[in-house]
C-alpha positions, 0 to 999 in steps of 0.5 A: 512480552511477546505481544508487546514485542508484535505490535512495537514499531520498527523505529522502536524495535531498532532502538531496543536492538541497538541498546541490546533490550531486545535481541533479533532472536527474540523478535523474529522467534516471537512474530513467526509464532504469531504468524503460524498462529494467525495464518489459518483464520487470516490466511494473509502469507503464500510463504512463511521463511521459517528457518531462512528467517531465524538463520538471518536472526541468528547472524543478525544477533552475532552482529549486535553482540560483536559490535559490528555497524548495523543497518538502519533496519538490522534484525527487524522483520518485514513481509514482501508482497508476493509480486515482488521479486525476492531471490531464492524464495518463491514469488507465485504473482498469486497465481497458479502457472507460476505456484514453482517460479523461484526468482534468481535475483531481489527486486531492488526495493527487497535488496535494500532492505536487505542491505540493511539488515531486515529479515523476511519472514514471508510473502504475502498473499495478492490477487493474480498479478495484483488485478484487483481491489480483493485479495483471493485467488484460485492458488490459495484461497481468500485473505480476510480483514484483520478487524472481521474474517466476514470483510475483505481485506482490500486489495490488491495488497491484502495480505501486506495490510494484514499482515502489518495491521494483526502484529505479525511484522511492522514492515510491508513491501506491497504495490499499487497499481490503482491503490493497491496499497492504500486500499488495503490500508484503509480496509486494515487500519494501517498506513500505505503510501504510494510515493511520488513516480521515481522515489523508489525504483521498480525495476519489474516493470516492462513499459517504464516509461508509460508505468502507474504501478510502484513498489511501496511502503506498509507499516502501522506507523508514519515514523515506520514509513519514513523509516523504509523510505529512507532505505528504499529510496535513490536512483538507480539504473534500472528507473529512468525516473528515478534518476537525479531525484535526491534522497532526503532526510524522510526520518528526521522531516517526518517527526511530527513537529511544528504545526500546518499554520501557513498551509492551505488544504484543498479538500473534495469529498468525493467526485461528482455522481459518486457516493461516500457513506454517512459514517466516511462523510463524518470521519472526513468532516473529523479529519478535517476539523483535526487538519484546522485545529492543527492551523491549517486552512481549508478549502473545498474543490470541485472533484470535475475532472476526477471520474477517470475509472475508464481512462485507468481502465484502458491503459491499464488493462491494455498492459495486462492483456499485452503481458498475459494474453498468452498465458490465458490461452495456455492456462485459462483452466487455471485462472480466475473468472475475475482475472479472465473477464478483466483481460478480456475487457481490454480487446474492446480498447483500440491503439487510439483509445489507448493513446486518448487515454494517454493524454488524458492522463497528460491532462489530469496531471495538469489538473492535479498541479493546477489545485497544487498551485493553489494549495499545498496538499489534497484531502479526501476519503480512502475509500466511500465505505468500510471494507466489502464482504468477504465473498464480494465479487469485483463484476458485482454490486457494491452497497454503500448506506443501503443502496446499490451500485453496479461497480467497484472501482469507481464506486468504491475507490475513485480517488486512487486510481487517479494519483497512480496516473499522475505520479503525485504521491498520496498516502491512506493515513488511519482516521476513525472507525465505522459503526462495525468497528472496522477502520475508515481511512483519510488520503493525503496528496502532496506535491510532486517529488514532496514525499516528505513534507507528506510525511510530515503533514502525516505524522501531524495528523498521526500525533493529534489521534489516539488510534495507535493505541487500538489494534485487533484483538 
């Protein structure tokens, strides 16, 4: 029973809760267990709220009891990714100078689940700041693969991904900055959505109105992403672009029904110069081959335009040279050598490369809207291969089929980055397994602001596999 209860979904746990077959003591005691079970090999959590937890579980079971209103999300447990703001419970950023920093309020992607009845449980473990595409830090260690402690997780939402994809909870708050949720989720065998910019307010972030970062959804299951979207997501104050976008029904659109006839796929395997393993070239041949036998239409497009590493790069490590040059000088003893190289990088970009890359960015999202006049949703892998060795360097070579290249990003996930700078939403959906038995991902991008026709599209997808029925030993 407790295994069953650990990799049951959210959506089918709040129905068991609401008919009273299972009760929020019962769910919370049994996946704190599996937790302290699985954090010595899989080192994925900086905090576990024990007794927090089984409190809420507790309060939350009087509720059932007494036949109180319950939120959509009531008893259910769910992880926050460590750079995210959770009230009373430290939030490290997986960095050593802030290992003590307690904040005094709940992110506001935290307080609504919250409102509605989730419980933490703990906080997942993230590179500094979220800095990379591997989640290890000098504070606590490395997280390793839920599939194989000698692979990565991904990053920079490891432990969210491990978390989710090893049955410890179904539900993850992670972030993606570049596809730190999508990575992780093709490393794990999990579902990550990065959604449209303005669907989920961020209210951490300094620049909002330049921000390609978003505070996002992580479950095993599309029904599960919906399921947070619908909470997460509406307007509020502290979002300029989340104002005036409407809430739709993520639950109920996202049923996988119907069929994609009438719905025209773009597709690109990877952008021109970069590699894709023989074994991710095979599973997106399958993916799309399911995508047909589902009605819909393919048509391949040019990935020209797409190689846009560099254009990320100086935006994106302008804001972090902007926001913790002070902190480097004052603890560089206490920072990685990654995190110190990456910040040092950004003094080479001036304000005009800075403000060029800005408007390439303006450009890759008129070029991205231009393939979505043609089509209704873009298809590609994750990732070029399965997830890298556990003691892989960010500065270092990464190996695909034998051969070597001189860089991650760009090699590895160069079909991320670009969807964090134009706001469209993508999702890394569970499409097959490589020879080493570890999980290759498929990226969806859908329209502008149409993160539930995504969803839908997803959960078509979902239902034409059996992959929900294999999880890690």
């Amino acid at each position: 029973m407790s295994n069953d209860l650990c990799f049951l979904s959210a959506t089918e746990l709040r129905e068991r809760i609401v008919s009273r077959r299972v009760s929020p003591v019962e769910i919370i005691s049994t996946v704190l267990a599996r937790a302290e079970a699985l954090q010595p090999e899989l080192n994925c959590f900086i905090t576990i709220c024990g007794d927090e937890a089984m409190a809420a579980a507790r309060e939350a079971e009087r509720k059932v009891m007494a036949g109180e209103e319950l939120g959509l999300l009531h008893g259910i447990p769910v992880t926050v990714k460590d750079i995210v703001n959770t009230k009373g419970v430290k939030t490290t950023f997986g960095a050593v100078p802030y290992k003590d920093n307690v904040p005094t309020e709940d992110a506001v992607a935290v307080a609504r689940l919250s409102s509605q009845g989730a419980i933490l449980i703990g906080k997942t473990t993230t590179p500094e700041f979220g800095s990379k595409c591997l989640t290890d830090s000098p504070l606590f260690g490395r997280t390793r693969n839920a599939w194989d402690a000698g692979r990565s997780s991904g990053g920079s939402s490891g432990g969210a991904a491990v978390a989710v994809a090893s049955g410890i909870a179904p539900l993850a708050i992670a972030t993606d900055g570049g596809g730190s949720t999508r990575i992780p989720a093709a490393c794990n065998g999990v579902v990550g959505l990065k959604q449209s910019n303005g669907v989920i307010p961020h209210s951490q972030a300094l620049d909002v109105f330049g921000n390609q970062t978003y505070v996002t959804p992580m479950t095993r299951t599309v029904a599960d992403t919906a399921l947070m979207m619908q909470v997460m997501s509406g307007e509020d104050a502290c979002d300029p672009w989340s104002i005036g976008v409407p809430v739709p029904d993520f639950i109920g659109t996202a049923a996988p029904r119907g069929d994609l006839r009438g719905r025209r796929i773009l597709y690109c395997l990877t952008p021109p110069g970069r590699p894709a393993s023989a074994e991710v070239a095979a599973s997106f041949k399958a993916s799309l081959d399911r995508l047909a036998g589902l009605g819909a239409e393919l048509e391949e497009f040019s990935g020209d335009g797409f190689d846009i590493e560099p254009i990320w790069r100086a935006i994106n490590h302008t804001v972090w040279r902007t926001r913790f040059a002070k902190l480097a000088a004052e603890h560089s003893d206490e920072l990685s050598e990654a995190f110190l190289r990456q910040l040092s990088l950004a003094t080479e970009v001036s304000g005009v490369d800075y403000q060029q890359a800005m408007f390439a960015r303006t450009a890759l999202f008129r070029r991205v809207q231009s393939l979505l006049a043609q089509g209704h949703l873009l298809a590609m892998p994750t990732l070029t291969r399965t997830a890298l060795p556990i003691e892989q360097d960010l500065f270092g070579t990464i190996e695909i089929d034998g051969a070597h290249f001189d860089s991650v990003r760009p090699h590895w996930f160069p079909w991320t980055m670009p969807f964090n700078m134009t706001g469209h939403p993508a999702i890394s959906l569970p499409s097959g397994f490589g020879r080493d038995g570890l999980p290759i991902g498929l990226q969806l991008v859908g329209h502008f602001r149409a993160d539930a026709e995504l969803l839908r599209v997803s959960a078509l997808f979902e239902a034409s596999s059996d992959l929900l029925s294999r999880w890690p030993e």
